[in-house]
Legacy VTK file of the C-alpha trace (Angstrom):
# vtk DataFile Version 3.0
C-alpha trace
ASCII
DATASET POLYDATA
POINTS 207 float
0.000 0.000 0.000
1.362 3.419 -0.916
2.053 5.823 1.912
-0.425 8.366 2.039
0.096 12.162 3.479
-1.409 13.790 6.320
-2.616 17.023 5.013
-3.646 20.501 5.357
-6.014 22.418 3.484
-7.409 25.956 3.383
-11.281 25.686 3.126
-11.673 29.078 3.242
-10.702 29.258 -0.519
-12.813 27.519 -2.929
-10.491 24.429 -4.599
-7.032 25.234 -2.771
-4.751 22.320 -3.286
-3.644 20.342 0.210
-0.439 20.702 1.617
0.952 17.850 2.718
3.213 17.476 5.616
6.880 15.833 4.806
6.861 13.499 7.624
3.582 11.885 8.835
3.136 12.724 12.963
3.671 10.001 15.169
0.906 10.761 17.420
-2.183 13.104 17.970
-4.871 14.151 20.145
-8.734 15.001 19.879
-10.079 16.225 22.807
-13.657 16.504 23.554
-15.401 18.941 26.136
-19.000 19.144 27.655
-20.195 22.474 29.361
-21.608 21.126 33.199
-21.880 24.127 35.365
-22.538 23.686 39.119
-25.762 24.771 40.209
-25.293 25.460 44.314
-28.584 24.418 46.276
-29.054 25.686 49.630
-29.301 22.491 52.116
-27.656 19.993 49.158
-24.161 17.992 50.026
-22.520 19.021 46.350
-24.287 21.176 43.511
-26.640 19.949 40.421
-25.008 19.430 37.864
-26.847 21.387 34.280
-25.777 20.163 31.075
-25.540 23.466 29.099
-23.436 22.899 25.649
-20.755 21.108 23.761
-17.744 22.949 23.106
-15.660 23.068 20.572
-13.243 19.964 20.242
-9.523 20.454 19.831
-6.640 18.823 17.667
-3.106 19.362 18.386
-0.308 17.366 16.362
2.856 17.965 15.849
4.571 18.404 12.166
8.005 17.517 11.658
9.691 18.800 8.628
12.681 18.253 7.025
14.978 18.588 3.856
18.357 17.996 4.831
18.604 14.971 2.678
18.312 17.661 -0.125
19.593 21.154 1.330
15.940 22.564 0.134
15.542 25.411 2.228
11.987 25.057 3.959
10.225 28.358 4.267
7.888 28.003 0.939
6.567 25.493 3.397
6.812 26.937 6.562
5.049 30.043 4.552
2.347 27.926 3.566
1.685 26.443 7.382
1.836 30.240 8.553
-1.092 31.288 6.532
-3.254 29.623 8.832
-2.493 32.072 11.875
-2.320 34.928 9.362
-5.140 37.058 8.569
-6.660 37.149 5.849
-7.061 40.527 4.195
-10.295 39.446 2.154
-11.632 37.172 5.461
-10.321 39.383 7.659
-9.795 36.529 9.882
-7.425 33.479 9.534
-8.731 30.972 7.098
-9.824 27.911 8.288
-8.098 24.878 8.070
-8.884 21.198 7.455
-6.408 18.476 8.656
-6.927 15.240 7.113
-4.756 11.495 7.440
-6.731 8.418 7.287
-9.716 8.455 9.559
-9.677 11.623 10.830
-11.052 15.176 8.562
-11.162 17.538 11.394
-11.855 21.633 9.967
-11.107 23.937 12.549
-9.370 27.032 13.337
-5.553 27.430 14.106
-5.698 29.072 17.530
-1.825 27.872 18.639
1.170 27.903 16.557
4.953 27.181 17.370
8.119 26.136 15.704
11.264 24.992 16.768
14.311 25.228 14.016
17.269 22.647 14.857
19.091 22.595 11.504
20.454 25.285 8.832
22.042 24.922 5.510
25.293 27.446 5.447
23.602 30.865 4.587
21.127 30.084 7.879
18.140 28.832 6.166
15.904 26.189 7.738
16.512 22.601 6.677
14.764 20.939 9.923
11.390 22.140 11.931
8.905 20.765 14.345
5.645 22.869 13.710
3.251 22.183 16.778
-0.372 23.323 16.118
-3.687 23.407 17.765
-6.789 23.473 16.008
-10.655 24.549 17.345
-13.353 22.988 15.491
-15.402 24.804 13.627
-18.479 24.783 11.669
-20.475 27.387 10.351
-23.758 28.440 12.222
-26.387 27.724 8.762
-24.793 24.052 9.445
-25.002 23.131 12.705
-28.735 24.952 12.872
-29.631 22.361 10.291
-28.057 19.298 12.554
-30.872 20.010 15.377
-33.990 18.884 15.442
-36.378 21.687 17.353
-39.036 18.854 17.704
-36.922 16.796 19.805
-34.465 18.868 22.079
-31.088 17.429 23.179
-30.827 19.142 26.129
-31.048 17.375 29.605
-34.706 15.748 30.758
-34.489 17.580 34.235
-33.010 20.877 35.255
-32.993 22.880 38.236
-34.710 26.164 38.385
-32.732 29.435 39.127
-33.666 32.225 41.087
-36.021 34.713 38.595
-36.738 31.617 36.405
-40.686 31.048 35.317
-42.000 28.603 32.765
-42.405 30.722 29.949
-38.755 31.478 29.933
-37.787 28.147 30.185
-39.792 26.882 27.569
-38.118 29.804 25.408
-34.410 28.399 26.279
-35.386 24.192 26.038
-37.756 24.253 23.558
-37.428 28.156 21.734
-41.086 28.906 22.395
-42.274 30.640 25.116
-45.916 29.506 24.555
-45.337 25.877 24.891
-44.942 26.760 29.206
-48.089 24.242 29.616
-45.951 21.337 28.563
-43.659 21.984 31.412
-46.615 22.830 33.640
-48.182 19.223 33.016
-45.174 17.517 33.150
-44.503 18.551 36.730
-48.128 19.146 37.763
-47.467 22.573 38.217
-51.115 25.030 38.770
-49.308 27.591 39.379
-46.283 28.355 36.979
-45.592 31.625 38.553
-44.277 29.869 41.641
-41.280 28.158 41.563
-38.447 27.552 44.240
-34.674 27.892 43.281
-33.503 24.310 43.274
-36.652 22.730 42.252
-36.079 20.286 39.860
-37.941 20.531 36.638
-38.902 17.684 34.076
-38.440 18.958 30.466
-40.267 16.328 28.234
-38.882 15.646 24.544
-41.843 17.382 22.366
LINES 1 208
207 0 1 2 3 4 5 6 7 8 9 10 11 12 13 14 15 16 17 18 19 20 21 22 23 24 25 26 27 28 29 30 31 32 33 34 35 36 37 38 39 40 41 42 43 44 45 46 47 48 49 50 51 52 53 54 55 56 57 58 59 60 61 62 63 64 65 66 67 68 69 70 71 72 73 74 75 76 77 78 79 80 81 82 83 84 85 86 87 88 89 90 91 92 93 94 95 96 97 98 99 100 101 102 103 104 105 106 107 108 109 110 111 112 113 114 115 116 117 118 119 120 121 122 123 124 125 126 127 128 129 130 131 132 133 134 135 136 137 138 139 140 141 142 143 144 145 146 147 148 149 150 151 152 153 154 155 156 157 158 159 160 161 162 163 164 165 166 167 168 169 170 171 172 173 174 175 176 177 178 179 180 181 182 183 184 185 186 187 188 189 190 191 192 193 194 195 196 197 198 199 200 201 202 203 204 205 206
């Protein structure tokens, strides 16, 4: 099987060609993140726990380059890595970037950058780099608004109220409708949905 290249691609421009990295990384890491705030409750041993939100995963992998086995200086390359932290004058952000080898296509954002330069052809240019990046994932708001299903909320099935909260406006943050209060009201046999204690637990039934 021929060896195949991790790469890196700009996604911001329409059909840029991938850049692929001179020596595959050894190793990598995802890591994954959920939002659980503590929620203190007067007279409780440890606070509620309220799923809130997913956040953003992160990849960070390290790139080694080198071309001392040809004494090919290294900064078209290097140049080409940079443009990732660089802003864009048309974007006016950094593009974003799309790191692909095997199973993983992560697209994210570069939000760390640093290289280390350990070897230099005779006029001092860079032969040998270690480029270590971090990438946030990213995807753009039209997309992810078409991953959720408003009919069936992913949020948690029981939350604790807060101090100022009423039905309506919980029904507005689970469900994004105000009006649909009753729901909440029957599912907790509430009669009287002004009244609610801070640290009351609340069933939120899937619609």
């Amino acid at each position: 099987m021929a060896l195949v290249k991790a790469t890196l691609t700009n996604v911001s421009v329409a059909n840029a060609d991938p850049i692929p990295v001179l020596v595959n990384p050894d190793s990598y890491t995802i890591a994954t993140n959920m939002l659980y705030p503590d929620i203190s409750v007067p007279g409780l041993r440890t606070p509620l726990l309220q799923f809130v939100r997913g956040e953003a995963k992160t990849l960070a992998v390290e790139l080694f380059l080198d071309k001392t086995d040809t004494g090919e200086a290294l900064a078209t390359r290097l140049a080409a890595i940079r443009a990732f932290v660089t802003i864009d004058g048309e974007l006016h952000a950094p593009p974003v970037c799309r790191f692909h080898w095997g199973d993983t296509d992560f697209t994210g954002v570069m939000f760390e950058f640093s290289e280390k330069f350990s070897v230099f052809d005779a006029a001092g240019h860079v032969l040998r780099a270690r480029v270590t990046v971090k990438l946030k994932e990213y995807a753009p708001a039209n997309l992810q608004y078409t991953e959720i299903n408003p009919q069936s909320p992913d949020r948690a099935k029981n939350r604790a109220v807060r101090k100022g909260d009423r039905l309506d406006l919980i029904a507005a943050e689970e469900y994004g409708d105000p009006a649909l209060w009753p729901v909440l009201a029957a599912a907790n046999g509430i009669a009287r949905p002004r009244l609610l204690v801070p640290g009351q637990l609340l069933e939120v039934p899937p619609l």
